[in-house]
C-alpha positions as CSV (number, residue, x, y, z in Angstrom):
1,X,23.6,25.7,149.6
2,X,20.7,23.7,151.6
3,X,18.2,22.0,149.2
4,X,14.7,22.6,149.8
5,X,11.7,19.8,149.7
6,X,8.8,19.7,147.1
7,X,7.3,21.1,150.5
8,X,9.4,24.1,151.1
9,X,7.1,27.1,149.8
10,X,4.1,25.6,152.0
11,X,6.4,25.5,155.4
12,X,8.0,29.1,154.3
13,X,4.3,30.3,153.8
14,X,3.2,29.0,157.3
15,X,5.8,30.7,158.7
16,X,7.8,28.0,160.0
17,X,11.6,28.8,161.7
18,X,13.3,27.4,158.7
19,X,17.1,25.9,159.7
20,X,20.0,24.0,157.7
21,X,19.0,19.9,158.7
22,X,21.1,17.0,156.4
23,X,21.8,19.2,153.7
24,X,18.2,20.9,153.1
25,X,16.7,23.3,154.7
26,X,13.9,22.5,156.9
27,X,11.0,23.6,159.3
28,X,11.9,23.2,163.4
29,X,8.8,24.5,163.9
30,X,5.4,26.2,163.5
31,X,3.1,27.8,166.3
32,X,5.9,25.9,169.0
33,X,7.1,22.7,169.9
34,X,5.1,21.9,173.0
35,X,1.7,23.0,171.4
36,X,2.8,20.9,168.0
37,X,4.0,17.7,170.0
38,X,1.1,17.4,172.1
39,X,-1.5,17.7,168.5
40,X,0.3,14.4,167.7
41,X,-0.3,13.2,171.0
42,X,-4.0,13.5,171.2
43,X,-5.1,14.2,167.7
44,X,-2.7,13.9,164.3
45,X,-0.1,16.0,162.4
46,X,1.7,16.4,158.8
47,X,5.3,16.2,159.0
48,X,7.8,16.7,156.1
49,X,10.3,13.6,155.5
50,X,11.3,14.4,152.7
51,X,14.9,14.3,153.3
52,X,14.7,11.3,154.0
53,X,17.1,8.6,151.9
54,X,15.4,5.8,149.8
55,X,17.5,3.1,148.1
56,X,16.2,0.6,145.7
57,X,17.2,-3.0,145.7
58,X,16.7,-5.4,142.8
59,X,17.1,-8.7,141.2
60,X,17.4,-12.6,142.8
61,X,19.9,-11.4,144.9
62,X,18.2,-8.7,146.6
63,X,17.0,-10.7,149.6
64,X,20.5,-13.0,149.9
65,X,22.3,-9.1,150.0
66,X,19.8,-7.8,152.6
67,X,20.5,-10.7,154.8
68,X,24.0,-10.1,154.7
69,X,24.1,-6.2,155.3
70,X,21.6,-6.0,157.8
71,X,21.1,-7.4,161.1
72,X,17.2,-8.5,160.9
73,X,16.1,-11.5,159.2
74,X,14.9,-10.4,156.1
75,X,13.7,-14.0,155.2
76,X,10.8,-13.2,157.6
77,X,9.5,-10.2,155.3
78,X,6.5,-10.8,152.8
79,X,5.1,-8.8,150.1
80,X,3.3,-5.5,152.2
81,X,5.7,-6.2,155.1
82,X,8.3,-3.7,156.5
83,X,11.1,-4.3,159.2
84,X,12.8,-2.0,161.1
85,X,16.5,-3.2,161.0
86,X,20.1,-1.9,161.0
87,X,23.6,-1.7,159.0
88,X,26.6,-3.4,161.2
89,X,29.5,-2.0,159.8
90,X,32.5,-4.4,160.5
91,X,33.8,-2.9,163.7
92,X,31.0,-3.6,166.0
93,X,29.5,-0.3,165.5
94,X,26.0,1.1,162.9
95,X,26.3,2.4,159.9
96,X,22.5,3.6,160.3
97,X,19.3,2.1,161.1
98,X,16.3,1.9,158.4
99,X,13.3,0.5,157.1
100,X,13.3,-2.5,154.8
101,X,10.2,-2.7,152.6
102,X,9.7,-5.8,151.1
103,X,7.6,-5.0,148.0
104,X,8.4,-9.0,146.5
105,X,10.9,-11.5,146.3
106,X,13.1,-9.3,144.2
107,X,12.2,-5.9,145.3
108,X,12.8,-4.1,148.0
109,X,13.2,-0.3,149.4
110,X,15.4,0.8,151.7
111,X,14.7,4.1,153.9
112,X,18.0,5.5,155.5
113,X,18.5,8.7,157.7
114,X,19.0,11.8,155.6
115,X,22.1,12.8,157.0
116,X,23.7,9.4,155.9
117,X,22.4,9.3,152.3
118,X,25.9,9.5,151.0
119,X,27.7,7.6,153.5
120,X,24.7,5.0,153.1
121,X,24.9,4.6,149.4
122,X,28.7,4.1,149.6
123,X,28.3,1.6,152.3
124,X,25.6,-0.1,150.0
125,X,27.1,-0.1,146.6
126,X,30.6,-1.3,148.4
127,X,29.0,-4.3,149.9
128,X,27.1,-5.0,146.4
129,X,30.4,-6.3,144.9
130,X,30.4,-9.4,146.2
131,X,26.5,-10.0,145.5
132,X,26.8,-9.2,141.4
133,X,24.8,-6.0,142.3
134,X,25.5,-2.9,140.0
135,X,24.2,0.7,141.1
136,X,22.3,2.4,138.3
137,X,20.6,-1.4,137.8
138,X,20.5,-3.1,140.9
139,X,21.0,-0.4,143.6
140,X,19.0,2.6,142.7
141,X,19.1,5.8,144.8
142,X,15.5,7.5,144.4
143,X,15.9,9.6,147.2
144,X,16.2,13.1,145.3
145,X,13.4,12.3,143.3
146,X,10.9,10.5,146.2
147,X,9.2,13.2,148.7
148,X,7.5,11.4,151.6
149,X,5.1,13.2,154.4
150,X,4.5,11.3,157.9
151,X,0.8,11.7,159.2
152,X,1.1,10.5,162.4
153,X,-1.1,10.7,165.6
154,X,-4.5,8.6,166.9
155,X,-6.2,10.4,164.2
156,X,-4.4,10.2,161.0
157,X,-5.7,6.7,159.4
158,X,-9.1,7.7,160.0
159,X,-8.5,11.1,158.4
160,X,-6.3,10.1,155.3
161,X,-9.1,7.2,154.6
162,X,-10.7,10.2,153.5
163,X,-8.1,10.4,150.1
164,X,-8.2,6.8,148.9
165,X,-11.0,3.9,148.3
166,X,-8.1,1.5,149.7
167,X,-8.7,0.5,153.3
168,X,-6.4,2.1,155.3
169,X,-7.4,1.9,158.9
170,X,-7.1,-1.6,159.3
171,X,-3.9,-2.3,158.2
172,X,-1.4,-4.1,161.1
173,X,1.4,-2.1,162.1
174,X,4.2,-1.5,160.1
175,X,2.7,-3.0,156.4
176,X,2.7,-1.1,153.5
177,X,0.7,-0.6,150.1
178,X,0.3,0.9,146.9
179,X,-2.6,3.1,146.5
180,X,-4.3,6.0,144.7
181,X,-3.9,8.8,147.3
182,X,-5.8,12.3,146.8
183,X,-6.4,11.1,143.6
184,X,-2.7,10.5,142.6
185,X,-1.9,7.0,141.4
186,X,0.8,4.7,143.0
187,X,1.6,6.2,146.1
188,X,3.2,3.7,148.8
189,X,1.5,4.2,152.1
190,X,3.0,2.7,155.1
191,X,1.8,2.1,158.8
192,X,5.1,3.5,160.2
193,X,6.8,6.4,161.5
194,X,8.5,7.4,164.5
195,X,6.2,9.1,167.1
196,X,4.2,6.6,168.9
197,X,1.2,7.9,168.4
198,X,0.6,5.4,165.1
199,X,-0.4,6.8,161.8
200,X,0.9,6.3,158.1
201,X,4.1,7.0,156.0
202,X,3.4,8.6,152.1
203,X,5.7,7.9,149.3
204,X,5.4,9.9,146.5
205,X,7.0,11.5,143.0
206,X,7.8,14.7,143.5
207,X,6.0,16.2,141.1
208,X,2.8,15.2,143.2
209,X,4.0,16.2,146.2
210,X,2.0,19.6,146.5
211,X,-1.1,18.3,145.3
212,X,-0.7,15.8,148.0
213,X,0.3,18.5,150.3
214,X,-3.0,20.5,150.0
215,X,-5.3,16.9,150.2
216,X,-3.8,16.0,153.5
217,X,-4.3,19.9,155.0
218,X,-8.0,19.7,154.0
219,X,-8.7,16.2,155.3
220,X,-7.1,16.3,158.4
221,X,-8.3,20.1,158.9
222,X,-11.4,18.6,161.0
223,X,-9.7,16.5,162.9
224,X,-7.5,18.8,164.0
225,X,-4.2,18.3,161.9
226,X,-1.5,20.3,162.1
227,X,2.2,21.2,160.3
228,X,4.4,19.3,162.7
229,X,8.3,20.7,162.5
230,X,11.5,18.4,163.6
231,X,11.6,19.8,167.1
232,X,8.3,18.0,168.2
233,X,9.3,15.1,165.9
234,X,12.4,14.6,168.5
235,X,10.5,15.1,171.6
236,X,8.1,12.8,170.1
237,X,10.7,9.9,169.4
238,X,12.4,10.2,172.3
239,X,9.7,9.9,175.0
240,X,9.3,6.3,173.3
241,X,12.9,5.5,173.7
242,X,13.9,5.2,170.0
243,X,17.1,5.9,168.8
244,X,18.1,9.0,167.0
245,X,21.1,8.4,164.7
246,X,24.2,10.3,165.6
247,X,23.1,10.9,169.2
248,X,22.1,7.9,170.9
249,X,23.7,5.2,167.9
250,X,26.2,5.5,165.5
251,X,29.7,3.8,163.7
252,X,31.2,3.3,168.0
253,X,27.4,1.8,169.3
254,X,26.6,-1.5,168.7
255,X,22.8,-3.1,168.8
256,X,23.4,-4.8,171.8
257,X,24.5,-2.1,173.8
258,X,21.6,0.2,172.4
259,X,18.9,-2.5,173.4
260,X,18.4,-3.5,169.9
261,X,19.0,-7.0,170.0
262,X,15.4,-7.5,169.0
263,X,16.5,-6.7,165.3
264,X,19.7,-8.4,165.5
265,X,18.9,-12.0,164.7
266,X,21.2,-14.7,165.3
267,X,19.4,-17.3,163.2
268,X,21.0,-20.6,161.6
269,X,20.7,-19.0,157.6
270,X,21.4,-15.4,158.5
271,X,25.6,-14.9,158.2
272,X,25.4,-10.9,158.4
273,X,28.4,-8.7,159.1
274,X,29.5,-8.5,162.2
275,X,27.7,-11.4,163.5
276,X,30.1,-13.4,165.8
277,X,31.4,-10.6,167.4
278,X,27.5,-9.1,168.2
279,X,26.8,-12.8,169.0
280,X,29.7,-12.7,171.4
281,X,28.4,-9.5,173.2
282,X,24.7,-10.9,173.3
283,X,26.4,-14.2,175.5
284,X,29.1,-12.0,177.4
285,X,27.4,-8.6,177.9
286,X,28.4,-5.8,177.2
287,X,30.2,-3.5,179.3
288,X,27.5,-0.5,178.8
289,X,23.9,-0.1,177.9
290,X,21.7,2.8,176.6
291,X,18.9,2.9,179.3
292,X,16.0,5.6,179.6
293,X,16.5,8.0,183.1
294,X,14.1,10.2,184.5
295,X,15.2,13.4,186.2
296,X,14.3,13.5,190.1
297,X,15.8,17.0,190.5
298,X,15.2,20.1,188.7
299,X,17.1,19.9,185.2
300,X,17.2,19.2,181.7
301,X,19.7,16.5,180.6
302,X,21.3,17.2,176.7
303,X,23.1,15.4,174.9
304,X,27.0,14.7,176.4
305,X,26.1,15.2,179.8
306,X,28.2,13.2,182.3
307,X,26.6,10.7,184.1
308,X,27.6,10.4,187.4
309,X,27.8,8.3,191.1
310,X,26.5,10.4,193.8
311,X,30.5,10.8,194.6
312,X,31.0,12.6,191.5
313,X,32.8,9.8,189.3
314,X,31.8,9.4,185.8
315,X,29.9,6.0,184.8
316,X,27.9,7.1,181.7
317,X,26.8,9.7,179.4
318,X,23.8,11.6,178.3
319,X,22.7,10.9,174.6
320,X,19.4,12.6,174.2
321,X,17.4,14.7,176.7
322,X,14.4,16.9,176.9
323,X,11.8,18.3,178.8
324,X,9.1,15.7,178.1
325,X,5.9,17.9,176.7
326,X,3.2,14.7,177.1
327,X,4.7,14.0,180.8
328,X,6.0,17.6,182.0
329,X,9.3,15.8,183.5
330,X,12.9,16.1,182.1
331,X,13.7,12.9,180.4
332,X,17.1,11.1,178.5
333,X,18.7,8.3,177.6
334,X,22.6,7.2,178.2
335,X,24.6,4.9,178.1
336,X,25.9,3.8,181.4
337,X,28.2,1.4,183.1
338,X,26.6,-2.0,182.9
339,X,27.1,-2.6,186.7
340,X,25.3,0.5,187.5
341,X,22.6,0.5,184.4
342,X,19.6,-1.8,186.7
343,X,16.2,-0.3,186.4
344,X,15.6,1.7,189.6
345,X,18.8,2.5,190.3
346,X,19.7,6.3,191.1
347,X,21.9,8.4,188.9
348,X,23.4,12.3,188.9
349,X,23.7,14.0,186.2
350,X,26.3,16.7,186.0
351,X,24.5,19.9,184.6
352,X,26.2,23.1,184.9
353,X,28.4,22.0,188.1
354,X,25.9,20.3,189.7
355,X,25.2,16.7,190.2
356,X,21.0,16.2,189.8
357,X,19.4,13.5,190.7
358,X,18.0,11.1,188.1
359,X,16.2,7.9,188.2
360,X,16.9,4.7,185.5
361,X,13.5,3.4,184.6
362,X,11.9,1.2,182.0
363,X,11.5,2.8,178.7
364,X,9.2,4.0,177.0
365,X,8.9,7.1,179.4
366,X,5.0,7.7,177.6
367,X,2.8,4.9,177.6
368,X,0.1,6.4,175.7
């Protein structure tokens, strides 16, 4: 049995093309991917993220924990601040990635990937032993009773200012605060999400959540807004090059391999797991790296997709691919053979029997 979002009766009554997604059941789309995708591109959309996992952590440990169960350095956080990090998981590999909100010293919110809420919480709670950190007091899982909507494209700020006396369209990228939002007290809105396209993350009880709902629809409906479903939500992430959990990262990827050493941080106070061993690929290298590829040849690359010499042998494999809606090329990522993983340098991907030609090139594929 899927569980349905405070949202579900709104998506249902739109007429979305409801499917099973991480346990709940949720839109894919509305009017079409393409046509959705590109509103985020050029104006702003209303997505549900409600299945979404959020994780409390308390008490003067909180920070010592965080530093030790994930791989960016949680000392650089302040109060409003958010960090994108990860969870090493002992064998080189990611437990998930997330978003660690600092809300102060002894605070702070975790946001997981709904289809590892469980595996997550385990994984938290086990490594809470060792820090004195009990769930129920000091590890809290809120996320069946937290909804959260992403408004996300060039116009969102400027639209949701319109729901709270807060300013809003000036805050840096990737801060957070509390605010009264369409009238609803203590909602946490956030200058994140996973589009490119900018915008704002909302927190919220669930017994708000349809108020909230119809607020952002009315706001936005000048500026063009639009019900965005999780097919446009991949194209979107994926012509920046970020990393979907449990295609292009998961528990047999490491950071370094997936290009993100930039939240692994090797810094003198920060003894996370994994550490000498990621520390020992970052001076080594590794012996493959996730790396963006354009298609040269007529075909769309999807996930598990050999990745191939011009000869036929095997040096890599497709993780993600689309048909890019913004750039009207197929796009994907892979990981590949570090030898033959250089920026420029021809690949063939084997689709259907045939080996297409495909280009390695700098992500992100949209520059906005």
């Amino acid at each position: 049995m899927n569980k349905h979002t405070p949202f579900t009766g709104f998506h249902e009554e739109l007429g979305a093309r409801m499917v099973p997604f991480a346990g709940y059941l949720m839109p894919v789309q509305y009017e079409g991917v393409v046509a959705e995708h590109l509103n985020v591109r050029s104006k702003l959309g209303v997505f549900d993220v409600s299945h979404m996992g959020e994780f409390w952590v308390k008490g003067p440990r909180a920070e010592a924990y965080l530093q030790r169960i994930t791989s960016n350095d949680v000392s650089k956080l302040f109060d409003g601040k958010v960090q994108y990090s990860c969870f090493p998981n002992g064998r080189g590999g990611i437990v998930d990635d997330l978003l660690v909100y600092r809300i102060n010293a002894d605070t702070f919110l975790l946001v997981v990937n709904a289809s590892n809420i469980e595996k997550d919480w385990a994984w938290c709670v086990e490594q809470g032993h060792a820090f004195g950190l009990l769930p129920g007091k000091d590890l809290i899982n809120a996320s069946d009773e937290t909804a959260q909507l992403a408004i996300q494209g060039p116009a969102a700020l400027g639209a949701m200012q319109e729901l709270t006396t807060d300013p809003i369209t000036d805050m840096e990228y990737y801060t957070w605060k509390y605010l009264e939002f369409a009238g609803v007290p203590d909602v946490l809105l956030s200058t994140t999400g996973y589009t490119g396209s900018g915008g704002c993350e909302i927190y919220m009880k669930n017994v708000d959540a349809p108020r909230v709902w119809k607020a952002v629809l009315q706001a936005g409906e000048k500026y063009g807004i639009k019900p965005i479903g999780l097919g446009a939500r991949d194209t979107l992430r994926l012509e920046m090059g970020f990393c979907l959990y449990g295609n292009d990262i998961n528990d047999t990827t490491s950071p370094i391999e997936a290009g993100l050493g930039w939240i692994t941080k090797f810094t003198d106070t920060k003894d996370f797991i994994d550490r000498s061993l990621l520390l020992k690929q970052k001076e080594e290298g590794v012996s493959r790296r996730l790396r963006g590829f354009e298609m040269i040849d007529k075909g769309i690359p999807r996930q598990h997709y050999p990745v191939c010499l011009e000869d036929g042998t095997t040096i890599g494999e497709v993780t993600s691919g689309t048909m890019s809606p913004s750039l009207n090329i197929p796009i994907g990522m892979a990981y590949i053979n570090s030898e033959y993983s250089g920026l420029g340098h021809d690949i063939f991907i084997s689709i259907r029997g045939k080996l297409l030609k495909g280009r390695i090139v700098k992500l992100p594929f949209y520059k906005g």
